[in-house]
C-alpha positions in Angstrom: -31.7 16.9 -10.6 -29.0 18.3 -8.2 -25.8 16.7 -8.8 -24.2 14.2 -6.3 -20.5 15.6 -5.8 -18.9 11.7 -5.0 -20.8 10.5 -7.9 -18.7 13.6 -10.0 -15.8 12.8 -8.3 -16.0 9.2 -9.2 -17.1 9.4 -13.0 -14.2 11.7 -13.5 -11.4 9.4 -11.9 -12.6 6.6 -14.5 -12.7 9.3 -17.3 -9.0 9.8 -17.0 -8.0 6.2 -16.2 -10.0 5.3 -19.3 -8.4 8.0 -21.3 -5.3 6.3 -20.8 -6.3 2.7 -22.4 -7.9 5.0 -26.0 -4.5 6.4 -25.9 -2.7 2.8 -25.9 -5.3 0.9 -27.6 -4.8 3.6 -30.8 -1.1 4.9 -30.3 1.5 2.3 -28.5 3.7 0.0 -30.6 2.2 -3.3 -29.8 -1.5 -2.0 -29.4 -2.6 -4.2 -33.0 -0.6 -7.4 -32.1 -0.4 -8.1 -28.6 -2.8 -8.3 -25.6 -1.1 -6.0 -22.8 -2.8 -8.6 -20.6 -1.5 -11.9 -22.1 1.2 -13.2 -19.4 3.5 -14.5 -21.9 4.3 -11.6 -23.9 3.8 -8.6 -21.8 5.4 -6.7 -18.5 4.3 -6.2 -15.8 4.0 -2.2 -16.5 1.8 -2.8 -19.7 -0.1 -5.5 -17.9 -0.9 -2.4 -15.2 -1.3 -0.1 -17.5 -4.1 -1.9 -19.1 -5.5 -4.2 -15.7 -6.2 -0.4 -14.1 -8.8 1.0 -16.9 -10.5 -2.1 -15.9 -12.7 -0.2 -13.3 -13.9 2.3 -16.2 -16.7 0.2 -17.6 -18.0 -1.7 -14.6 -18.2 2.1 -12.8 -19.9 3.7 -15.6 -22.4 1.1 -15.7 -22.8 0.8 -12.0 -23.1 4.7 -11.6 -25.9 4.9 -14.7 -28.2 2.7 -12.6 -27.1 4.9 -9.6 -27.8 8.2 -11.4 -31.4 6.5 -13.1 -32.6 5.8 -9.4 -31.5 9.3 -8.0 -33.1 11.0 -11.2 -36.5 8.7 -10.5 -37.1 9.2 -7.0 -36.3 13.0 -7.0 -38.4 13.7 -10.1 -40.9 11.5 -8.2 -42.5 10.8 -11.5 -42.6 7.1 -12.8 -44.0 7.9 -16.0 -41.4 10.7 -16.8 -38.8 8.5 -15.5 -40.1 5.8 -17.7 -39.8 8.1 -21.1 -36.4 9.6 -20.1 -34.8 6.3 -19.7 -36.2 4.9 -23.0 -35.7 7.9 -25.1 -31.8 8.3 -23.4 -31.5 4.4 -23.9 -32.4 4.7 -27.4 -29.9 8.0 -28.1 -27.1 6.3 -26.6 -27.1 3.1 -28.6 -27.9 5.7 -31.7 -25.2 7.8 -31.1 -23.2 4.2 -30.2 -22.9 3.4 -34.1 -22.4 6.9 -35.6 -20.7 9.5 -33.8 -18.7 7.2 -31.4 -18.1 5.0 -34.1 -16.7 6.8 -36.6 -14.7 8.6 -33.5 -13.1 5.0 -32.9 -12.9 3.7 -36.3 -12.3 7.1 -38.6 -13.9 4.3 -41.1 -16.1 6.4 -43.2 -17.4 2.9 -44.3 -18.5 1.9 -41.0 -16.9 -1.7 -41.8 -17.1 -2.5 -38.2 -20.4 -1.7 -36.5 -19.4 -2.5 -32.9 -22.1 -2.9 -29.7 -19.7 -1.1 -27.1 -20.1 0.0 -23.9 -22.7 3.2 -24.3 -24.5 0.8 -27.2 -25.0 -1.5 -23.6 -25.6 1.6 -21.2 -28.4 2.5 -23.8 -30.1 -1.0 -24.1 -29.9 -1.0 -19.9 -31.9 2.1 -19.8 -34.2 0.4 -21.5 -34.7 -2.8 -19.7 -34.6 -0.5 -16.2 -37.6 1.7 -17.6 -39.4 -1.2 -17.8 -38.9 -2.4 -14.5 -39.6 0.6 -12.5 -42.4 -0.9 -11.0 -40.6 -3.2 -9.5 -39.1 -2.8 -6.2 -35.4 -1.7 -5.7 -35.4 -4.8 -3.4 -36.6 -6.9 -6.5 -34.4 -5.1 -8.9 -31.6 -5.8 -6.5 -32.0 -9.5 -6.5 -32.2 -9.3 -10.0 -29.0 -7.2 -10.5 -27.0 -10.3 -7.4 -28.5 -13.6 -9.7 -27.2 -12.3 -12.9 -23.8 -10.8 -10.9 -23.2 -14.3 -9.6 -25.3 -16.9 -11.9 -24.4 -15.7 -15.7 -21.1 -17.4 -15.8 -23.1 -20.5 -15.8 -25.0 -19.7 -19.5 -22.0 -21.7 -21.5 -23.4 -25.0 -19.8 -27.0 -24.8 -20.4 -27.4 -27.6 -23.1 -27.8 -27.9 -26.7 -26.3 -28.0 -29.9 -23.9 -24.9 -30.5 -25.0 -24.3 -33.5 -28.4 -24.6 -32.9 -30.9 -21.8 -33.0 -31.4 -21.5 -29.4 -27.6 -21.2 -28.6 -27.1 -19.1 -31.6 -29.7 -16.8 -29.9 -28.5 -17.1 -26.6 -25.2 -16.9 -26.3 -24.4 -13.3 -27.8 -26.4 -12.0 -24.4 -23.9 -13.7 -22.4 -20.6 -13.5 -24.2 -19.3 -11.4 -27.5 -19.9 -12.4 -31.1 -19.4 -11.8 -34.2 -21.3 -11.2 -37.0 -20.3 -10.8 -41.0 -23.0 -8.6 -42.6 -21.9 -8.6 -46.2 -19.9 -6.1 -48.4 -16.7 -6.3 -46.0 -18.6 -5.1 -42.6 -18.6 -6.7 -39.6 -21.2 -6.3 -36.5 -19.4 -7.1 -33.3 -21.2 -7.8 -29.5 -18.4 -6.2 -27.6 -20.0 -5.6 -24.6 -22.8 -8.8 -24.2 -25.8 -6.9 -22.3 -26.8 -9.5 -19.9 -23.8 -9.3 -17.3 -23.5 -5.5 -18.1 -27.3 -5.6 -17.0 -27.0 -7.0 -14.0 -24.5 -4.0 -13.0 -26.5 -1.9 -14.0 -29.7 -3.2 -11.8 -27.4 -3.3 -8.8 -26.5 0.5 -9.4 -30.3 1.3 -9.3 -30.8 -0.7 -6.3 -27.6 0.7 -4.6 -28.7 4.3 -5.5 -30.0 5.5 -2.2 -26.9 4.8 -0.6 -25.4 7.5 -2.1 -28.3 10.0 -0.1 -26.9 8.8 3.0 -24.8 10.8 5.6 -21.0 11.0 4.9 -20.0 8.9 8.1 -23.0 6.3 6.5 -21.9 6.4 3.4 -17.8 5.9 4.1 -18.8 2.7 6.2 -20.7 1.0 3.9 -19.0 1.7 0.9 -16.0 0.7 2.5 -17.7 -3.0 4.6 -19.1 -3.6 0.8 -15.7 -3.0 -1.2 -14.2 -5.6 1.2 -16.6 -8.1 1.7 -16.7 -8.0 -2.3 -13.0 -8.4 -2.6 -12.9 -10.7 0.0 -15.5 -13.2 -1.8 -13.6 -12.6 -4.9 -10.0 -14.0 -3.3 -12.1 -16.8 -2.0 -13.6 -17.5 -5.2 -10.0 -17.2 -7.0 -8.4 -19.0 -4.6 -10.7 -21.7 -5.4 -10.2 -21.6 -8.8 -13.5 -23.4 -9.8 -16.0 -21.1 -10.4 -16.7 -17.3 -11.1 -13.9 -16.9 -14.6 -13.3 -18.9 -17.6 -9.7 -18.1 -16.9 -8.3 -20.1 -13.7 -4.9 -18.6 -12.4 -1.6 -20.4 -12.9 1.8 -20.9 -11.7 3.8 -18.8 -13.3 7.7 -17.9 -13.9 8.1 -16.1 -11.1 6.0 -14.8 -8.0 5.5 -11.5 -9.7 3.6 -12.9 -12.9 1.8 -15.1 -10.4 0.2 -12.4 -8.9 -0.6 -11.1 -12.3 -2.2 -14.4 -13.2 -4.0 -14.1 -10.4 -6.2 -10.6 -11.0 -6.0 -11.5 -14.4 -9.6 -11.7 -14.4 -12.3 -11.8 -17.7 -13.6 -8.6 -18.5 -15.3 -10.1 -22.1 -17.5 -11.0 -21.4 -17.4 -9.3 -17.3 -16.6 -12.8 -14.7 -18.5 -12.9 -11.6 -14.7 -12.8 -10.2 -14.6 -9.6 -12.7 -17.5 -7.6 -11.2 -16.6 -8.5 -7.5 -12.9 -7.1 -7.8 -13.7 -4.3 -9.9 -17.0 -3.2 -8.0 -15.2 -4.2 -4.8 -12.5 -1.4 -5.9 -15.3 0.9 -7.0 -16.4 0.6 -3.0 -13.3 1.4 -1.6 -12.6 4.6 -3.7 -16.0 5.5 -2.6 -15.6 5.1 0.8 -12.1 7.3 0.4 -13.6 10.1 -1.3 -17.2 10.4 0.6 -17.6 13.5 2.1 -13.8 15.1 0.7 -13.8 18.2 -1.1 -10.3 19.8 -2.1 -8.8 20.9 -5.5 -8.0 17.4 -6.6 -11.4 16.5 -6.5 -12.6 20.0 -8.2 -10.6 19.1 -11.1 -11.4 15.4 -11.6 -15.1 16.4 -10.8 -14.9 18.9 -14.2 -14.6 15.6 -16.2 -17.6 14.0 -14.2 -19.9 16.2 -14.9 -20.1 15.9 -18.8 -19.1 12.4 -19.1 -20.9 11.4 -22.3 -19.8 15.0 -24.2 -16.2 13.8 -22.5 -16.5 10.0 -24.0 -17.6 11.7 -27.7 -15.1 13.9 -27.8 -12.0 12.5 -26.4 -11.8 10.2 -29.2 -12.0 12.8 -32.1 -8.5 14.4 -30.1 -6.9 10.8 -30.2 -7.9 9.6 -33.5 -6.3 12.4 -35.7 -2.9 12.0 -33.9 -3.2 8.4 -35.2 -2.5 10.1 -38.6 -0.3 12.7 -37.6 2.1 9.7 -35.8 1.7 7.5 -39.1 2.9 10.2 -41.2 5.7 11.2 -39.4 7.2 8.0 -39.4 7.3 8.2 -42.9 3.9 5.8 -43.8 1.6 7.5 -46.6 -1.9 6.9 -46.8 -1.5 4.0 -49.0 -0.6 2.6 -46.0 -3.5 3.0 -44.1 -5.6 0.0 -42.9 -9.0 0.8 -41.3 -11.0 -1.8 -39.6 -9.3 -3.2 -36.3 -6.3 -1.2 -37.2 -7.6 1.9 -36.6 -6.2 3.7 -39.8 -2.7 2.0 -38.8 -0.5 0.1 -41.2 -0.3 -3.3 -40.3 3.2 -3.0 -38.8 5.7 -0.6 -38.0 3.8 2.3 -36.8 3.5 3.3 -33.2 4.9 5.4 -29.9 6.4 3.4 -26.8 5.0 3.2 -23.8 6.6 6.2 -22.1 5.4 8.2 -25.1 1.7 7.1 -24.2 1.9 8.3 -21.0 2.8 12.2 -21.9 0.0 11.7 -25.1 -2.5 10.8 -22.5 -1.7 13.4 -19.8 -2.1 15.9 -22.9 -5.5 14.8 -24.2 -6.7 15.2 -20.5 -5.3 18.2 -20.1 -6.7 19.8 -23.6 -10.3 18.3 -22.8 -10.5 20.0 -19.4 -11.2 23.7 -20.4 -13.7 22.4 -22.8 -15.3 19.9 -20.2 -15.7 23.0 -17.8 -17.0 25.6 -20.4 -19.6 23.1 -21.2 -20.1 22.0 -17.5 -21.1 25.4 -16.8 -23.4 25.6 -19.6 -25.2 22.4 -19.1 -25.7 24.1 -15.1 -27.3 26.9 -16.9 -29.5 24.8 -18.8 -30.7 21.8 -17.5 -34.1 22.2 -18.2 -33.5 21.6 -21.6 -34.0 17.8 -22.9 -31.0 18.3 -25.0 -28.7 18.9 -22.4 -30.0 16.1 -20.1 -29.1 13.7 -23.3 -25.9 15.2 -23.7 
């Protein structure tokens, strides 16, 4: 399949941003005891630096169903198209809970097995191969009535603990899951409202086939209607996130309470602000082509080899950090820790900053060796997975 150079482009924006929130989530001071997001303990600069790497998962999910319809209709094959999706679906929620997860975790007892974001990719892939029959029309109304109705799954009734709920509700929102023997199986990433993402990528696929001009104006009529309905809807307050906005201390935090949207599971208000934003950037970069976009576009060409391996250059500087502030590796606590003892340990924020712009910086030449490779041989099954 010939690449799509926006599509690049945007992948490896969000592969950087993203990049950014490993880096914090493993390496900043108050990564294991405060939520960067939570009004009352943060500032507004942590708030930012985690709010931002909110566009990651809703554009890899959004661009997966993009890149499955693009792959479909130029292969022109629904039966091929079929197998690839189910045999990619299936690797990525293998590869999920053993190479990612022990890249995340460095837990060589697996203790937490955790359905993430590729785990939900995967388990898209699959559902899409088995509606290809189905009209991108169909799928796209699909993809809009989970979008804007799956906020509504807490009310439908019955007993909480009942089976129906128990079975339910971990489609919807996260759970948790004690399997015995100290390990833990955690729904991160709840498929249903990652599905419906998903579906509207595959429906919105062809617009990315469309002249530049074409493209730039809806892309950029989309991302505002989208943001537009989502100040409307948070203005309201109502409906669309569990977590109405507030009055706060000042106007700045204000603001801050107000695109303080849910991302676990993704709001309605979540996925029109985030896609809405996905829109714009799309609009902005449609038919550009200079050496900015040459070197994000390196990252967005290998993203999953990118998502792998960007976490086995993190992890190890957990260690490294640890052990230079004098810990020893009695100190160690895996598990939701991530090999961090449970206080004491960390970088400030400034510090995360330069550690990110390093990781991106080391994963480039590998990102464009292999980008060149994978270019060579695409024909290969292998390389398509990878």
């Amino acid at each position: 399949m010939k690449r799509v150079y926006s599509i690049d482009v945007l992948r490896g924006i969000v592969m950087v941003i993203m990049t950014l929130d490993h880096v914090r989530d493993l390496l900043h001071t108050t990564a294991i005891t405060q939520q960067p997001t939570d009004l009352n303990t943060t500032t507004p600069v942590l708030f930012f630096t985690r709010w931002v790497t909110h566009l990651c998962a809703p554009t890899f999910v959004f661009l997966s169903g993009v890149s499955a319809f693009l792959s479909m209709k130029r292969t022109n094959d629904l039966h091929a198209s079929k197998r690839f999706l189910l045999t990619r679906g299936l690797w990525l929620i293998v590869l999920e809970f053993t190479l990612v997860g022990f890249g995340v975790w460095f837990d060589i007892h697996f203790a937490v097995l955790f359905f993430n974001v590729i785990a939900t990719i995967g388990l898209g892939f699959i559902v899409l191969a088995l509606l290809l029959k189905c009209s991108p029309k169909t799928i796209a109304v699909m993809g809009l009535c989970i979008l804007f109705l799956h906020n509504l799954a807490p009310l439908v009734p019955g007993d909480e603990n009942g089976l129906f709920k128990q079975l339910l509700m971990p489609l919807f929102s996260p759970a948790s899951y004690p399997l015995g023997n100290g390990r833990t199986f955690i729904i991160g990433y709840p498929p249903i409202p990652w599905l419906g993402i998903m579906l509207l990528g595959f429906a919105g696929g062809r617009f990315f086939e469309l002249e530049t001009q074409q493209q730039r104006s809806l892309f950029l009529k989309t991302g505002l209607a989208a943001i537009g309905l989502f100040i409307l809807l948070r203005f309201i307050n109502v409906y669309g996130d569990p977590a109405p906005w507030s009055q706060q201390k000042n106007g700045l935090f204000t603001f801050l309470s107000f695109i303080n949207v849910t991302k676990y599971p993704p709001s309605l208000q979540f996925g029109l602000l985030f896609l809405g934003l996905l829109f714009l950037i799309a609009a902005a970069i449609a038919g550009i082509k200079n050496k900015w976009t040459e070197l994000v576009c390196v990252y967005g060409k290998v993203p999953l080899l990118y998502f792998v391996l960007h976490w086995y250059l993190i992890h190890p500087l957990v260690f490294i950090m640890v052990f230079l502030q004098g810990f020893t590796s009695a100190d160690l606590v895996f598990g939701f820790n991530f090999g961090r003892p449970k206080s004491g340990s960390g970088l400030p924020l400034w510090a995360i900053y330069l550690v990110w712009m390093a990781i991106v910086i080391a994963m480039y030449p590998l990102c464009k060796w292999y980008g060149r490779y994978k270019e060579r041989n695409k024909g290969k099954m292998w390389v398509r997975l990878l």
